[in-house]
N, C-alpha and C positions, 0 to 999 in steps of 0.2 A: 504493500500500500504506500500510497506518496506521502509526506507527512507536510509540515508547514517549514519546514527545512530543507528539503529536499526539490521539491516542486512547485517552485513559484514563480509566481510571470510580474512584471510593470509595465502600466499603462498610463500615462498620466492622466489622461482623462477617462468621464466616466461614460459606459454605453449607452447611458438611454439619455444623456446630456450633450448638449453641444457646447458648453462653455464651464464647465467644472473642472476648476482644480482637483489637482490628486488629495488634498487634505482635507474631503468629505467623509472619510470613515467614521461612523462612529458618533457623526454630526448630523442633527437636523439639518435640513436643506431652507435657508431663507432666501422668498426672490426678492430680493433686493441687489442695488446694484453699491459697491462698497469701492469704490477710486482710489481711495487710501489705504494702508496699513489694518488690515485686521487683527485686532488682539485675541490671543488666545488659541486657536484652531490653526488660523490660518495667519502665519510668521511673515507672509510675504506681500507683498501687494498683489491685488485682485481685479483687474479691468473690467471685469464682469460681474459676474456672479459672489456673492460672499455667501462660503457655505458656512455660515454659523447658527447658532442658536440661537432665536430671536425671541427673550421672555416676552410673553403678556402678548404678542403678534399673532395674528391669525393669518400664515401665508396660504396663498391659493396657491396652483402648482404650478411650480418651480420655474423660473427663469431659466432657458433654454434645453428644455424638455420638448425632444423631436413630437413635434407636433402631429403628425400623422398619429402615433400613439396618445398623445392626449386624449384626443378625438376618440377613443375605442376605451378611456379607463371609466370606469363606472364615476358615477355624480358624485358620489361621496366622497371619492379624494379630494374634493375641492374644499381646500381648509383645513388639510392634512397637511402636518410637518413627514418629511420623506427622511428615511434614514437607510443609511447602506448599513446593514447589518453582517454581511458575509459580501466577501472578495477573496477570489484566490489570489491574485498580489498582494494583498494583506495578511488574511490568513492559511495563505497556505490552500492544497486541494486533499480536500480529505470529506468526504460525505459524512464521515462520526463525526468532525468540526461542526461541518456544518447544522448538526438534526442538535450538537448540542448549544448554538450559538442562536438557532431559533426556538431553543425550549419553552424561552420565556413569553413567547411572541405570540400574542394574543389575536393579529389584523392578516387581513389577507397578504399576500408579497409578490412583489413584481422580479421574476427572475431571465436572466438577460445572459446569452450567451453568446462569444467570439468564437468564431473556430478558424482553425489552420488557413481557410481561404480567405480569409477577411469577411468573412459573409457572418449578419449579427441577428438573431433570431430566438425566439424564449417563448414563457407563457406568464400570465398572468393567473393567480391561484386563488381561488376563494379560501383557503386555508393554508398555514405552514406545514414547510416539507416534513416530517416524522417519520418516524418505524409506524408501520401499519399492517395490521392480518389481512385488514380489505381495503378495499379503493374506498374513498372519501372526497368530499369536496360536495360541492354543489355547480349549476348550472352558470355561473358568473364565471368558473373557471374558463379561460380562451387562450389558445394557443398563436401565434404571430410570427411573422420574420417582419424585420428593421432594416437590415441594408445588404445588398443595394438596391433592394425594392421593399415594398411594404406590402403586407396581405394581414388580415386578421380570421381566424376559422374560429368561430364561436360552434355553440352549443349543437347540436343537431336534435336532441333528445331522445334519439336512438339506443342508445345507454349512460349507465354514471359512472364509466371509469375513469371519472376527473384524474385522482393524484392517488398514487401506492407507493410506501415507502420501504424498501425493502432494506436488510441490511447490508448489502454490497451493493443495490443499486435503487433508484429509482426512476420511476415511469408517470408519462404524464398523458391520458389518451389510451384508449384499447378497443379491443376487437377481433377476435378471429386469430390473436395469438400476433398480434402487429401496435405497435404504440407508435404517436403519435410522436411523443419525445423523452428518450431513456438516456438514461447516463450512469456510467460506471463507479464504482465505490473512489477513486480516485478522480475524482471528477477530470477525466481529460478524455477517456474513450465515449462516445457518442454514437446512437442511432437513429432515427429520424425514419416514419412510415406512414402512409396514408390509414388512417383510423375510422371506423365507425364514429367515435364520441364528435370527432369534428369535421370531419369531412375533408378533412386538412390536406394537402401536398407533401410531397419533402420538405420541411421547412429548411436543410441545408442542401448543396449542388449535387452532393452526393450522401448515398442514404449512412454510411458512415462518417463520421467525424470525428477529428481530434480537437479538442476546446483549447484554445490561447487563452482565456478569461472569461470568467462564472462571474455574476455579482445578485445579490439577492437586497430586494431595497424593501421594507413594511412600512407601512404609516402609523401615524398617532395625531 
């Protein structure tokens, strides 16, 4: 297995942003734009975006948030602080990291992956990744690819195999013994298949993939 030492990638910015700095981990996302010097979070100057913590603020979402996916996240993000919770440049690619860094995570997650072709595509979860006996989730769950084109495959209601979290892998989508989008305990081996639950395509060029960068973002 990979651990957080061994297998890690940087990117400075982040996938489902077009103007974030790398020093979003860990931080709410505030849209506001910050010219100067950021104390605390962010050491450097910000031309854009400042990803800080904004007491008592109610942000809508995020300053430079590819817009194409806005447009496909449900209402209620609107007035959600975004927090990147899990990154393999950060922590490491390890699926136990991860089911233990969203243990606490009470809100759905938006997860965003790179793969080896530059091609960037993910799902958005009505619930956090976990160990699970059965699939979980509900009908909000939606599968997507970001670049270099956009498609969103929602719900079909054909079945509920939204999300199964197994303990070497998990899956997001099923059918007929075909997922939608799985990923290995090491989060770097990838498969990608046309599914009953979404009706989905490939979401990457080729139905296998090797991931450059995982990032998993919850609200509050």
């Amino acid at each position: 297995m990979q651990t957080s030492d061994t297998h890690t990638h940087t990117h400075t910015h982040s996938l489902v942003f077009l103007s974030l700095t790398d020093s979003v981990c860990g931080a709410a996302v505030c849209p506001t734009v910050c010219p100067t010097v950021c104390p605390g979070v962010c050491p450097t100057v910000c031309p854009g975006v400042c990803p800080t913590v904004c007491p008592g603020s109610r942000p809508s979402r995020p300053v430079g948030l590819r817009p194409q996916l806005s447009r496909e996240l449900p209402a209620w993000t609107e007035g959600r602080a975004w927090t990147l919770s899990y990154s393999t440049s950060r922590h490491g690619a390890s699926l136990q990291s991860l089911y233990r860094r969203l243990r606490a995570a009470d809100s759905p997650v938006l997860l965003v992956i790179r793969d080896a072709l530059d091609e960037v595509f993910g799902a958005f979860l009505s619930h956090p990744l976990r160990p699970s006996e059965e699939f979980y989730g509900t009908g909000e769950t939606f599968l997507f690819m970001l670049h270099p084109r956009f498609k969103c495959f929602r719900w079909t209601g054909d079945n509920c195999f939204f999300i199964k979290g197994y303990r070497d892998a998990f899956a997001i989508g099923g059918g007929s013994g075909h997922f939608g989008l799985w990923l290995d305990e090491d989060l770097y081996l990838g498969h990608s298949s046309p599914c009953y639950t979404f009706n989905n395509c490939c979401l990457s060029e080729t139905s296998d993939f090797r991931v450059t960068e995982l990032e998993v973002w919850t609200f509050s």
